[in-house]
C-alpha positions as CSV (number, residue, x, y, z in Angstrom):
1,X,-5.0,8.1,14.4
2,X,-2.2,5.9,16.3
3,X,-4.6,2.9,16.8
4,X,-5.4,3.5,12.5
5,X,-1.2,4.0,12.1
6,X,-0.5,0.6,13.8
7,X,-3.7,-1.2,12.3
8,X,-2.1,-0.2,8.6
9,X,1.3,-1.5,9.8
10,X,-0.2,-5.0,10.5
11,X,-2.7,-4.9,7.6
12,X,0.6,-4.5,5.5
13,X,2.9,-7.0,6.8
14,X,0.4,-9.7,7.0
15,X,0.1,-8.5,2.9
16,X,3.3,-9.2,2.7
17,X,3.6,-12.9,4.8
18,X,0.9,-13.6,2.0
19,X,2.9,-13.0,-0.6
20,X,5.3,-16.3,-0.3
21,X,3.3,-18.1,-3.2
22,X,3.2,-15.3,-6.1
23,X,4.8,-15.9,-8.6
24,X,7.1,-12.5,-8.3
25,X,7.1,-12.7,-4.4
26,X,10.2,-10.5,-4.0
27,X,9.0,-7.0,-5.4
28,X,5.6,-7.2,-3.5
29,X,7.3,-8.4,-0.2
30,X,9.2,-5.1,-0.5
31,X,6.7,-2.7,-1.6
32,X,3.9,-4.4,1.5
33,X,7.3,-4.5,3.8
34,X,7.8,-0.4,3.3
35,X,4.4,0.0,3.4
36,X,4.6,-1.7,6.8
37,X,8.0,-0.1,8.3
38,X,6.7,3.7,7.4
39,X,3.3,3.1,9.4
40,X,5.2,1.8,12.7
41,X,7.5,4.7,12.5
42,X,4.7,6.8,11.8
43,X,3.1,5.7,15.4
44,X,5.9,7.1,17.0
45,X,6.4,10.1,14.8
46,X,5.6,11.8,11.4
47,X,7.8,9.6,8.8
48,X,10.2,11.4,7.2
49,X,7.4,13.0,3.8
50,X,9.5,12.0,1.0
51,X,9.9,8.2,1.5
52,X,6.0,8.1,2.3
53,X,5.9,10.3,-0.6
54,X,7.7,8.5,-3.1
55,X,6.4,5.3,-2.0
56,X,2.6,6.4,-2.4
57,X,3.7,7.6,-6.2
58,X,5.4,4.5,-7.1
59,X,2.3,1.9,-5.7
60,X,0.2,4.6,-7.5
61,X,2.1,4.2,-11.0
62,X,2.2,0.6,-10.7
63,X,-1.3,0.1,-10.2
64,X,-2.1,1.8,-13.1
65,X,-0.2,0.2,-14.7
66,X,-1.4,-3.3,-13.9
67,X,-4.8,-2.1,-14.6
68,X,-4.8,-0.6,-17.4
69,X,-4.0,-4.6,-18.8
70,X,-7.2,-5.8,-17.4
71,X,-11.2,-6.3,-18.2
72,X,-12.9,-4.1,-16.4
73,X,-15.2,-7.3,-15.8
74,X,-12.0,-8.5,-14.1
75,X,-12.2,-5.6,-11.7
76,X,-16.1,-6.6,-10.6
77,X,-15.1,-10.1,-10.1
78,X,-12.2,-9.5,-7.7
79,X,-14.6,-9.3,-5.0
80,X,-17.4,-12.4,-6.0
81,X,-14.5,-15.0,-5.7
82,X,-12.6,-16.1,-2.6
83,X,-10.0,-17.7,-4.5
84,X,-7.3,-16.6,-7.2
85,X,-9.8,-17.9,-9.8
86,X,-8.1,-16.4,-12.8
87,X,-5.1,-14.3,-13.7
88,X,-7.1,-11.3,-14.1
89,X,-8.7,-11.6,-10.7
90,X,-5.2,-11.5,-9.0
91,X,-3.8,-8.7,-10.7
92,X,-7.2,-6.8,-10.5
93,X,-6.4,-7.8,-6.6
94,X,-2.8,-6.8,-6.7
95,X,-3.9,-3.1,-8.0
96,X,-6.5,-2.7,-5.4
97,X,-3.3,-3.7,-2.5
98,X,-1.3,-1.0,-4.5
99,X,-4.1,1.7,-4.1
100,X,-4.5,0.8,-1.0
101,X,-0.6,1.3,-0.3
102,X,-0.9,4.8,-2.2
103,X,-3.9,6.1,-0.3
104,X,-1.9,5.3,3.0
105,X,1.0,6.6,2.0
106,X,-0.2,10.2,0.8
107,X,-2.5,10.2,4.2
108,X,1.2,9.5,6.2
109,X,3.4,11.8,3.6
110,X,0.3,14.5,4.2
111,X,1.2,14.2,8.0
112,X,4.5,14.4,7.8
113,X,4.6,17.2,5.6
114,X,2.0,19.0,8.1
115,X,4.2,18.4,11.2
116,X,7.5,19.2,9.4
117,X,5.5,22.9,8.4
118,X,4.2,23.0,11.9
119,X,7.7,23.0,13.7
120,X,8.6,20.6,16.8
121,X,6.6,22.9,19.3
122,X,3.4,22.9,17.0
């Protein structure tokens, strides 16, 4: 699970060195950057639940968000095309990072939760 925890971190920070060319850089710097700073702590211990919590429910809401303004077409093309071919594709792209966020998230506030239940000598 550590190996997973730090692959996550780097997966996340390199999302968010890519992000330098969006057109709204700033808020998906920060959302890929939390994403990246929960995962390291989480290699050293359980993150505290309710930041991975909160974190996992706000990249959740936003991706529905974002996708519920898209083609489902959109969706099937995000993965044919290498490129940012369309606006569609990008945000079809940016709700897949944002699941991806939220599924990590709930799997680290899961943990937490777990070890905070379990007690330090658990």
């Amino acid at each position: 699970m550590q190996i997973v925890t730090v692959l996550m971190g780097f997966v996340f920070l390199f999302g968010a060195a890519v992000q330098y060319n969006d057109p709204d850089p700033i808020p998906w710097i920060l959302v890929y950057l939390a994403a990246a700073v929960l995962s390291f702590r989480a290699y050293r211990s359980a993150p505290p639940w309710g930041p991975a919590a909160l974190l996992a429910a706000g990249a959740l809401v936003w991706a529905v968000v974002i996708a519920l303004g898209l083609d489902p077409a959109a969706l099937r093309r995000m993965f044919g095309e290498f490129g940012m071919a369309s606006l569609e594709i990008e945000e079809a792209r940016e709700a897949l990072g944002l699941l991806i966020i939220a599924a990590w998230m709930l799997v680290l506030a899961l943990k937490a939760r777990q070890a905070k239940t379990q007690g330090p000598g658990a």
